[in-house]
N, C-alpha and C positions, 0 to 999 in steps of 0.2 A: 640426646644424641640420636642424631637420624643414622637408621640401617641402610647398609651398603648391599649394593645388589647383589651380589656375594656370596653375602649372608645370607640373602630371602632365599636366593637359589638353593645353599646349600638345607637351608631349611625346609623346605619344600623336598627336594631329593630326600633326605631323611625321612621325612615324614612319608613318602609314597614308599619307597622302597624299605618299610618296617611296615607297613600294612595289606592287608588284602585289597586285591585286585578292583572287591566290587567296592571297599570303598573311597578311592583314587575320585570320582566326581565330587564328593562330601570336602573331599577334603581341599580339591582344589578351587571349587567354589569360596569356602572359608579362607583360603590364602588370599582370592580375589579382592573379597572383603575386609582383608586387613591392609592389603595395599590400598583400597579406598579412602580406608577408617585413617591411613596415615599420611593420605594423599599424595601418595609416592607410583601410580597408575604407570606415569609416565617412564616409569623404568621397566615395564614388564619385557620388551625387546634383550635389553642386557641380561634379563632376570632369565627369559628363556634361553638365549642363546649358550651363558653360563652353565644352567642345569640340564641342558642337551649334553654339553659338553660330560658333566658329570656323569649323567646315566650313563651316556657310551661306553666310555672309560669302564667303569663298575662292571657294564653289561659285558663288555669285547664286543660292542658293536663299531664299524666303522663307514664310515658315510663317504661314499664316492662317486666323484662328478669323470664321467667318461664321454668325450667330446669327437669325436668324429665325421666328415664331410656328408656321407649318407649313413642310412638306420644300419646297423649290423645286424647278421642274421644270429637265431639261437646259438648256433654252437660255437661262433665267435664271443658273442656274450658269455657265455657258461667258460671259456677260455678265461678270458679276461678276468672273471669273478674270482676261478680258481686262483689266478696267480695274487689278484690282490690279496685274496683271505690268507693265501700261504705267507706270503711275504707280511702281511699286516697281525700274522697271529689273532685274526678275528673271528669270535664265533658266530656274529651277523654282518651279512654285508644290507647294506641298505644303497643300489646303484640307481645314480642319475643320467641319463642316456639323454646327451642334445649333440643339434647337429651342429655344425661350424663350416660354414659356406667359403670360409676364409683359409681352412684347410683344403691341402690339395689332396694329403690321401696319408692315412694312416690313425692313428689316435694320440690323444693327451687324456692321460688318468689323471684326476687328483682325488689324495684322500689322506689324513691326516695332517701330517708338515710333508708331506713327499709331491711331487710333480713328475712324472714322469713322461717325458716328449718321445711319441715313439712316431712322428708327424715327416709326412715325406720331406716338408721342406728342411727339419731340421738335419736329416739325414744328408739331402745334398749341401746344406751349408758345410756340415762335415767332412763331408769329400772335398769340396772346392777349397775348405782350412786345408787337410791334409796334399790337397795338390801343392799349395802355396810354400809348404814347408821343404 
């Protein structure tokens, strides 16, 4: 019966998050090598993106991609952070800052299942619904 990606992940999570810190390289070496040994390599992508998932979850980390036309300055960011961690109940935020040339002005956060458009143009689509109604 071949192991499902799943499983390696859940495995692996288990296995890091019951041991000490320094030895996390021993260990994930040795996972490396049983995906070899069972020639199943080619899953590591699912295998990570699955046990990403897991730690987060476990940790209350949460990963956010925040997309705006130019770079934001500190205290915009630190804004932004706040509200996600509030609203995300997370004890880590891990934020991803790119620009969007395709925006005319404001931001698009995403992080968990949520999206949130705070983007000038969907504001004016907004108005122009609400004129029509």
């Amino acid at each position: 019966m071949k192991i499902k990606y799943k499983e390696y992940a859940t495995g692996l999570f288990e296995a890091l998050k019951n041991s000490e810190e320094k030895e996390h390289g021993n260990i994930i070496k040795k996972f490396v090598d049983v995906l070899i040994d069972n020639n199943q390599l080619s899953m590591v992508d699912k295998i990570s993106d699955y046990f990403s998932m897991l730690w987060n979850k476990e940790f209350s980390i949460v990963q956010a991609e925040i997309k705006s036309v130019q770079d934001l300055d500190v205290k915009m960011k630190k804004e932004l952070q706040n509200y996600i961690i509030k609203t995300s109940h997370a004890k880590k935020l891990e934020s991803i800052y790119k620009k969007d040339k395709n925006l005319i002005g404001g931001v698009i956060i995403k992080f968990g299942d949520k999206i949130i458009d705070g983007s000038l143009r969907t504001k004016i689509n907004e108005i122009k619904q609400k004129i029509k109604e």
